[in-house]
N, C-alpha and C positions, 0 to 999 in steps of 0.2 A: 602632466606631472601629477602622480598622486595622491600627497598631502603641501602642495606647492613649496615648492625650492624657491628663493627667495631671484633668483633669474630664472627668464625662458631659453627654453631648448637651446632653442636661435642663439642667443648670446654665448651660451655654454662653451654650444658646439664651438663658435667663431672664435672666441678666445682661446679656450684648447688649441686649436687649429694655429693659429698665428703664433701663440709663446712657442708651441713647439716647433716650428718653422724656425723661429728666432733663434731657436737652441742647438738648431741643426738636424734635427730629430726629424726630417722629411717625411722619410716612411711613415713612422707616426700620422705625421701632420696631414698626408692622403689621405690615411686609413678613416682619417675622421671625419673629411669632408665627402668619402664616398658614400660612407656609413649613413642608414638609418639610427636615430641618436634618441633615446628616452630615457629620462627620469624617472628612478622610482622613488617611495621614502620605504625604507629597510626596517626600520628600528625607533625607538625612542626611551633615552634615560634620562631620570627624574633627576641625575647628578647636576650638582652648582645651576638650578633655576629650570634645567629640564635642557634637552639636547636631541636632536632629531636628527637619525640616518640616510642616507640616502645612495645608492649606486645609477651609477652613468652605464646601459647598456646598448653595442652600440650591434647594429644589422649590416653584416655584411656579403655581399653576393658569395655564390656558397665556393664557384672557383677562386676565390681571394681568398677564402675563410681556408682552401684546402692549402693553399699556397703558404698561407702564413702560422697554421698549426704547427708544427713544429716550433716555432718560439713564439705561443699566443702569451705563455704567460709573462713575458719580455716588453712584449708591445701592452699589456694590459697595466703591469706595474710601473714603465714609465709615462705612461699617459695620465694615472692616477698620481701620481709623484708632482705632476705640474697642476694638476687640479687643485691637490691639496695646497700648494704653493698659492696660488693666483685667490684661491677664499678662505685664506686661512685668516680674515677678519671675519668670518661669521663663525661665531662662535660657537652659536647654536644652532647650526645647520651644518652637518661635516657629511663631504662625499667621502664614502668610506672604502667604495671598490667600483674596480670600470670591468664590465665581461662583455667581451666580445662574440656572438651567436652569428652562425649560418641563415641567410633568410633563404629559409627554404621555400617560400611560394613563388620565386622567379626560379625556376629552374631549369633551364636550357642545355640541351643536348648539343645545338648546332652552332654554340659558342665557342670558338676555339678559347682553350685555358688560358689565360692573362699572363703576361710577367709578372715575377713575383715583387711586390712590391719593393723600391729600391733597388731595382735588380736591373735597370736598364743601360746599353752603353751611355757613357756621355753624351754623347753627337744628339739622343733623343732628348726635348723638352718634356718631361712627365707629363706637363699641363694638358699636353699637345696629341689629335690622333696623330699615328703615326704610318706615314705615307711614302713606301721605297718609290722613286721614278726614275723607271729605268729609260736608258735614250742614247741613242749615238752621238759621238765628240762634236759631229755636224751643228748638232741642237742645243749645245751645251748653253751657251749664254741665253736663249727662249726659255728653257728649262731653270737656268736661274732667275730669271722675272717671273716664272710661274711660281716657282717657290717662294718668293717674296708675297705675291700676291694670298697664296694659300695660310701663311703664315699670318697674315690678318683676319685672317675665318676658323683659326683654331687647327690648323692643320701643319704638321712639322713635317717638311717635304725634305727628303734626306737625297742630298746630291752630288756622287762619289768625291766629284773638281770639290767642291767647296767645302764639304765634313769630314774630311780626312786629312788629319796631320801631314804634312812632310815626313815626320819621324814614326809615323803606324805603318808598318805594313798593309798595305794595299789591297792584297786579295781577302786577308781575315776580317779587315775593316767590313768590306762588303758584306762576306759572309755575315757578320754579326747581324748587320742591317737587314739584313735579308731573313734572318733566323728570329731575328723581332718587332718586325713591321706586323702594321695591322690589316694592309694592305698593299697592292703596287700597282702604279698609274704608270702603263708603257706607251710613251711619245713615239706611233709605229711610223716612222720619215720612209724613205725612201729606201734609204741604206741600212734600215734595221736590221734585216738578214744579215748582211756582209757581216756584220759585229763579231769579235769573237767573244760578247761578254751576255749579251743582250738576249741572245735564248737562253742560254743559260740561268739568268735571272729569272725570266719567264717560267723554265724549269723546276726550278725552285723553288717560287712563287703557288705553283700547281701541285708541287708535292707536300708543301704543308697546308695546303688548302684556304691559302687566303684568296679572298677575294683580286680579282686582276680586270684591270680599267681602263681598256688600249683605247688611245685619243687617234684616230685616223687626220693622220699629217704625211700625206702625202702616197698612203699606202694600205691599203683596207688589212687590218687582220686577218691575220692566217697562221695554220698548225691550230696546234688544240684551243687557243684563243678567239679562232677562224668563226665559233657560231657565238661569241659573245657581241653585240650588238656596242659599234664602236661610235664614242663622243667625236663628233666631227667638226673640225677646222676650217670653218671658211678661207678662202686664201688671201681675202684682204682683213684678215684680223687675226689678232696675237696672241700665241698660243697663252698667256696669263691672263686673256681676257674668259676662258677656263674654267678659274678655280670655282667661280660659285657653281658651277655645273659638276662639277667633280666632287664638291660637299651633297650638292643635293643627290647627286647619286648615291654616297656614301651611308647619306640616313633613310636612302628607302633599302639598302642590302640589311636584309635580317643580319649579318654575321658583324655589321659594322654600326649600327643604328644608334645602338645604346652608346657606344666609345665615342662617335662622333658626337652627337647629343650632349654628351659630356662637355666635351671639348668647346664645343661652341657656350655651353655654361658658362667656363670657366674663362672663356674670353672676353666674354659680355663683362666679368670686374675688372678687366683691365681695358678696355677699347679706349683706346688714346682720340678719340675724337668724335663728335658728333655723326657725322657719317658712319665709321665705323660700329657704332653703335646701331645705328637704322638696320646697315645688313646683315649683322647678326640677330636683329631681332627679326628679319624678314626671313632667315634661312631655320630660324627656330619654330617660326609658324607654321614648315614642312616636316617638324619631327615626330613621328610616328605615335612618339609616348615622352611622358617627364614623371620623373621619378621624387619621391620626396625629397631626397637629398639635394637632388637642382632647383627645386623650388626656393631654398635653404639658400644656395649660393646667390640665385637671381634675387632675391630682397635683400640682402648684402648688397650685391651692386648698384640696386635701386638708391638705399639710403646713403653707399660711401663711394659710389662715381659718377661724377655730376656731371661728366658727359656720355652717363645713361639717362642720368633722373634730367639733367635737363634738355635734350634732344627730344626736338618737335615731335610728339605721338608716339616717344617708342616707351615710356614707362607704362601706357594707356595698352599697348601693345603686350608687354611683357604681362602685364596683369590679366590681358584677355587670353594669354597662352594657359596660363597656371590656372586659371576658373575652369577651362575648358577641359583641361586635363581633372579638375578636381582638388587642385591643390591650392 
């Protein structure tokens, strides 16, 4: 902060973040925990004792920043509307405008374009990367332990049986999941082929270019997936026993690193228990990169989930991750 604002970053951001949550303003309330966040001081008038400006500007990856142009100045003035609200006791310190900029030194070509924010079906958890698993009827209850399992590591495993209404039609459901997954994990059984749904997915999957993650259960990959080097099934163990092999894959693929990364961030403030807490702090220690923004979230969770902060070695953890990266 430039002539210091009477709170840091840190708080700013956090607070922002949470009223607007509270208010329903979601979008918003991402935009700010993705963002790079700086204070400036603007201004300063000698009016009633003297009065000091200030703008909130916040750094956003430049595929978001293109996503959300179109109504930046929307998302700009209700973000600054709850600012002015939450410090309108400091009387001599007024944030006066929020701008939101492209951070143009992460620039990636080989990132496919993000959903726009808000923009996702229901069936997806925002928090969560998002994982299609495609699989034959055979595998369907394996397949929901594994998503269970995944879903404790920051990862929202979408699975046709379980995420789709009675009353949605069926094949668009898929389609949508499939149209904004970030990736898909194919459970290749025995009777994969026979499917008449499951290449098709696959299909799919190859034509928008996501990443694709065949778990050999019972059937080595083959067709275009045949030279992808498949996660193997031992036969005395379950396919959910999995998921952390399927995260750690996830954050060494360039195309998925950063969203996984995230993800697992954003699980670590909520980990419902001590354990939980350990493996996401063990799966963070394989992430490639940490960005300021996560550093942001992870001391959040340090000081307000206390089954991070007080889980044997993993706050000692989390802090060796963020030195190491610089943060």
């Amino acid at each position: 902060m430039d002539q210091g604002f009477p709170e840091s970053e840190d708080t700013v951001r956090a607070t922002i973040a949470r009223v607007l949550e509270l208010k329903g303003m979601a979008s918003e309330g991402q935009l700010l925990r993705m963002a790079s966040l700086s204070i400036h001081h603007s201004g300063h008038d000698n009016w009633n004792g003297g009065v000091d400006y200030y703008e909130i500007c916040l750094q956003v990856p430049l595929e978001v920043f293109v996503q959300i142009e179109p109504e930046i100045e929307e998302h700009e003035n209700r973000i600054l509307e709850v600012a002015k609200s939450v410090w309108r006791d400091f009387e001599s310190d007024i944030i006066s405008a929020i701008r939101v900029w492209p951070d143009r030194t992460r620039v990636s070509s080989d990132q496919p374009a993000p959903i726009a924010v808000g923009q996702l079906p229901a069936f997806w958890d925002e928090t969560k990367f998002r994982l299609f698993l495609s699989h034959c009827n055979s595998r369907k209850a394996e397949v929901g332990q594994l998503k269970l399992a995944l879903g404790d590591l920051g990862v929202n495993g979408f699975v046709a049986h379980d995420d789709i209404e009675p009353s949605e039609l069926w094949q668009t459901e898929i389609e949508r999941a499939l149209r904004t997954c970030e990736a898909l994990a194919a459970v290749v059984s025995e009777d994969f082929s026979a499917s008449l749904w499951c290449d098709q997915e696959i299909g799919f999957a190859l034509g928008r270019g996501v990443p694709i993650l065949p778990i050999h259960c019972g059937r080595p990959p083959y067709g275009f997936i045949g030279r992808v080097q498949a996660l193997p099934l031992p036969k005395d163990e379950a396919l959910a026993s999995r998921a952390r092999h399927i995260v750690q894959l996830l954050l060494r693929s360039p195309q998925t690193s950063l969203s996984m990364t995230t993800a697992l961030v954003r699980a670590t403030t909520h980990a419902p228990s001590y354990a939980n807490a350990k493996d996401l702090a063990a799966l963070l220690e394989s992430a490639p990169s940490l960005h300021a923004s996560h550093a942001v979230i992870l001391k959040e969770a340090l000081k307000r989930n206390d089954q991070v902060s007080a889980a044997y070695g993993v706050p000692e953890r989390l802090r060796g991750i963020l030195q190491r990266h610089g943060l």
